[in-house]
GUMIDO-503289 format. One record per residue (C-alpha): residue in three letters; x, y, z. Coordinates in steps of 0.5 Angstrom, whole numbers, plus 500, padded with zeros to 3 digits. Example, Ala and Ser with C-alpha at 12.3 -4.5 7.8 and 13.67 -1.06 7.14 Angstrom:
GUMIDO-503289
ALA525491516/SER527498514/
END
This chain:
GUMIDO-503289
UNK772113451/UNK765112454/UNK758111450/UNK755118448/UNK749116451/UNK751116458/UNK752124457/UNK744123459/UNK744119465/UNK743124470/UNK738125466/UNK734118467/UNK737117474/UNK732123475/UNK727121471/UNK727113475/UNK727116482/UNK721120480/UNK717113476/UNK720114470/UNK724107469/UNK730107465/UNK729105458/UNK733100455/UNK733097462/UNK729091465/UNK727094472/UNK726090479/UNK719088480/UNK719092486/UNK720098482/UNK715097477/UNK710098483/UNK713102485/UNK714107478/UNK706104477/UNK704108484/UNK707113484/UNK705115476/UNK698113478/UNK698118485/UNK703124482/UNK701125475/UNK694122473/UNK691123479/UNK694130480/UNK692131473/UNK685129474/UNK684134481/UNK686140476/UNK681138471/UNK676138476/UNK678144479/UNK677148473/UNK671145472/UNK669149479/UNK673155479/UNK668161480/UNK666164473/UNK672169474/UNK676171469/UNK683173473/UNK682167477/UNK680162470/UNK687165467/UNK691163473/UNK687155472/UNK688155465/UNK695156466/UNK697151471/UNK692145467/UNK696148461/UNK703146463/UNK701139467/UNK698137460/UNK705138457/UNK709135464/UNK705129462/UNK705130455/UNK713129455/UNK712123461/UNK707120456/UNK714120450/UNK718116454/UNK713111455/UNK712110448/UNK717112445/UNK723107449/UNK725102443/UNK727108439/UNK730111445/UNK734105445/UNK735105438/UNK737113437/UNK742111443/UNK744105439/UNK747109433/UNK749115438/UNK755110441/UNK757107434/UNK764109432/UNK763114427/UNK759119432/UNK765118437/UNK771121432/UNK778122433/UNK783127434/UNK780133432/UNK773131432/UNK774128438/UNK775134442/UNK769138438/UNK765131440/UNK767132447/UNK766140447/UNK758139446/UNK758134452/UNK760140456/UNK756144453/UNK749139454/UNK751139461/UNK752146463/UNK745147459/UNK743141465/UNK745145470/UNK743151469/UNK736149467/UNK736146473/UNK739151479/UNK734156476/UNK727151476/UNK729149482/UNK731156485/UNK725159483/UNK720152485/UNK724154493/UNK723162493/UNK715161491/UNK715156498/UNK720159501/UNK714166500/UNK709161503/UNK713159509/UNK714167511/UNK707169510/UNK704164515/UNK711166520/UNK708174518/UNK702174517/UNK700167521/UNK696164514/UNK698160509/UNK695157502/UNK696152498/UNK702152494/UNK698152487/UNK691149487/UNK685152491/UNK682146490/UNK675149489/UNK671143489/UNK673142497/UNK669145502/UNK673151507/UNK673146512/UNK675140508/UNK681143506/UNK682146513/UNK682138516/UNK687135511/UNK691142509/UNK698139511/UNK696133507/UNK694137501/UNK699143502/UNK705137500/UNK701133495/UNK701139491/UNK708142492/UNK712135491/UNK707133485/UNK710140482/UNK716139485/UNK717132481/UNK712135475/UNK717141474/UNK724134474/UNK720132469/UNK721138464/UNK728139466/UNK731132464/UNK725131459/UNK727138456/UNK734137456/UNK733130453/UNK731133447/UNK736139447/UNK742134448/UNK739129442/UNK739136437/UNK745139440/UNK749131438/UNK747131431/UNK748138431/UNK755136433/UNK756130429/UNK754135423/UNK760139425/UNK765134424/UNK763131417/UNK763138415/UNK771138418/UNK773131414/UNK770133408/UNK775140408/UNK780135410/UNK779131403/UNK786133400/UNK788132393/UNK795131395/UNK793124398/UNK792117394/UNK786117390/UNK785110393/UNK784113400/UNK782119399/UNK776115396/UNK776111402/UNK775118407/UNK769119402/UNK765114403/UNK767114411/UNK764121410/UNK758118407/UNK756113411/UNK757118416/UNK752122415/UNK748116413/UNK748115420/UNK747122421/UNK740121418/UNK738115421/UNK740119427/UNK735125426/UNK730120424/UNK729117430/UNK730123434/UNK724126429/UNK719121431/UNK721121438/UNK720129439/UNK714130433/UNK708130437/UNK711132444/UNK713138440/UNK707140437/UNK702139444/UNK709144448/UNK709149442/UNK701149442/UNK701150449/UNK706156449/UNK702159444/UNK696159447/UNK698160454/UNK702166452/UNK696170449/UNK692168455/UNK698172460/UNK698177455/UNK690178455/UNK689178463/UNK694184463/UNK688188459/UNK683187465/UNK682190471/UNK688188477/UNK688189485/UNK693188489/UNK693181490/UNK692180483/UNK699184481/UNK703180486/UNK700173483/UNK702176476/UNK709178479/UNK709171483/UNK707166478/UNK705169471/UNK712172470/UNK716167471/UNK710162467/UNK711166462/UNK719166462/UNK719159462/UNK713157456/UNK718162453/UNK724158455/UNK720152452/UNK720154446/UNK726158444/UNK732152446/UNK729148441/UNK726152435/UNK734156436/UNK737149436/UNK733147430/UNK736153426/UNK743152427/UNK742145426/UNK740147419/UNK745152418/UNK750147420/UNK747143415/UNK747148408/UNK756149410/UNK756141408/UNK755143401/UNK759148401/UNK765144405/UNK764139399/UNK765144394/UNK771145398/UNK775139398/UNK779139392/UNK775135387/UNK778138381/UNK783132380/UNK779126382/UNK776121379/UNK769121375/UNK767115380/UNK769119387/UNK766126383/UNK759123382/UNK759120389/UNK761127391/UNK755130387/UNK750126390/UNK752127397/UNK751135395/UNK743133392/UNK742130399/UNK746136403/UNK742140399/UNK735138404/UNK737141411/UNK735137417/UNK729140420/UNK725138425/UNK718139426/UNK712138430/UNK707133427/UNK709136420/UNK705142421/UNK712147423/UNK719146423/UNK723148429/UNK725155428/UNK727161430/UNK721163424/UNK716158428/UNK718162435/UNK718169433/UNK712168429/UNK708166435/UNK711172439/UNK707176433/UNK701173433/UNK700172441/UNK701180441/UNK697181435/UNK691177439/UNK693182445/UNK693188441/UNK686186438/UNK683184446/UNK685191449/UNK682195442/UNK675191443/UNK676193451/UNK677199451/UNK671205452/UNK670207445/UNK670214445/
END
């Protein structure tokens, strides 16, 4: 069978051909001009255009919503490019322990193993037709407006520190830099997001099959062996644990910056719905703050759900210890037993820099509170009567 990590090549193969190199992998001195340049141009200086932007962006609520939103979710782009870089030799170590033996299984396991690599590329797939659908219909509503109305925008960015005929001169030149640093910027999320997603759903899976081979444990066997498919289990999910400790320290404070972000990017669409709307801000809200919104909420919502049901999976191993035919066995195999339950006890939960857990407690909790901060903006706005 082929490593587990390459489950995530498509993920990499994407991520090098936008300037992130393959961690792990000694990249050509051309390529790293290249990934250097790139990173430089697309990201940084993209990123720092968008500061400045908002620095000049007229003292318009509507307009300074639509630009805090847009810097909002470049800072979390770059957040998750920033990860990779830092985090490479524990990518390496986390893929190390991915492909040792115990996470391959056999048989049964095998087949759960394969089934979650099927599950991680259809989540990749999916994630990634409906960014890129819903990046080419906001062009494709750009290109029918010039052939309709014989005028055309920028795709995203106003760029208010340029003058009218400034923009009007390089307007082409500006028109592609800003959709296909988008375009790279939303590859980013898509591979990034789905790295992350993948990683929790391998130890979710790996979970699933020491919890299969512990309920396989059956008194009919020898006391040798059966002591011997113990430890195995142990050492299984020792690996387990070391796994999910790499993972932590990968994912801790990208999380953080993207849950943060979302929070507050959420109330801030909540919040622009209480003011006054024109035509042409009801169309921007229809055209890019409704899908922002869906997206920020996907966000936040794949791994806060794949953070419960990893804890879910983790309290059915103290239950699948108790049923594996103990009773007649050793005090030796009964006292490992035990402790393995103290440990099972403690569920893996990961968290954003250790200030909250991945959860869907975390993710409705922060739906409640952007609406409470919705709730409290529309009483202070409306006429008192």
């Amino acid at each position: 069978m082929a490593s587990i990590s390459d489950t995530f090549n498509i993920n990499f193969i994407c991520l090098k051909f936008f300037g992130v190199p393959w961690p792990g992998k000694t990249s050509s001195l051309y390529y790293k001009y290249y990934s250097g340049i790139y990173i430089l141009v697309s990201l940084i200086l993209y990123y720092l255009l968008i500061i400045l932007n908002l620095f000049y962006t007229p003292r318009n609520i509507e307009l300074l919503v639509r630009e805090v939103l847009f810097c909002f979710s470049e800072t979390v782009a770059a957040a998750k490019v920033v990860m990779i870089f830092l985090k490479r030799k524990t990518i390496v170590r986390a893929f190390r322990i991915l492909n040792c033996k115990f996470f391959k299984g056999e048989d049964e396991s095998h087949q759960l193993v394969s089934k979650y690599i099927v599950k991680y590329k259809t989540y990749w797939k999916f994630n990634a037709i409906m960014s890129n659908s819903a990046f080419f219909a906001k062009i494709f509503v750009h290109i029918i407006s010039y052939i309709v109305y014989g005028k055309i925008e920028l795709p995203f960015y106003n760029y208010y520190f340029l003058d009218k005929k400034t923009i009007s001169r390089y307007f082409a030149i500006l028109w592609f830099y800003q959709a296909w640093g988008i375009y790279g910027h939303m590859m980013y999320n898509i591979n990034i997001d789905s790295l992350i997603a993948g990683l929790i759903l391998k130890i979710i899976a790996q979970i699933r099959i020491v919890d299969h081979e512990l309920r396989n444990l059956k008194s009919n066997s020898v006391e040798e062996e059966q002591f011997v498919q113990l430890n195995k289990c142990l050492r299984h999910y020792d690996m387990v644990l070391q796994f999910s400790k790499e993972v932590q320290s990968i994912i801790s404070v990208t999380m953080f910056i993207q849950f943060s972000v979302a929070s507050g990017s959420i109330c801030a669409i909540l919040c622009s719905l209480v003011f006054p709307k024109t035509f042409g801000t009801l169309m921007s809200m229809l055209l890019y703050m409704s899908p922002y919104a869906f997206v920020m909420i996907l966000q936040i919502f794949v791994p806060a759900y794949l953070g419960t049901q990893l804890r879910y999976r983790c309290q059915d191993l103290v239950n699948a210890a108790y049923c594996s035919e103990w009773i007649a066995r050793s005090e030796s195999f009964k006292r490992s037993l035990k402790l393995f339950m103290l440990r099972a006890n403690t569920p893996i939960v990961f968290s954003g820099c250790g200030l909250f857990p991945l959860t869907l407690d975390t993710f409705t909790s922060i739906l409640k509170t952007a609406y409470s901060f919705f709730t409290l903006v529309r009483n202070v706005q409306s006429p008192k009567k």
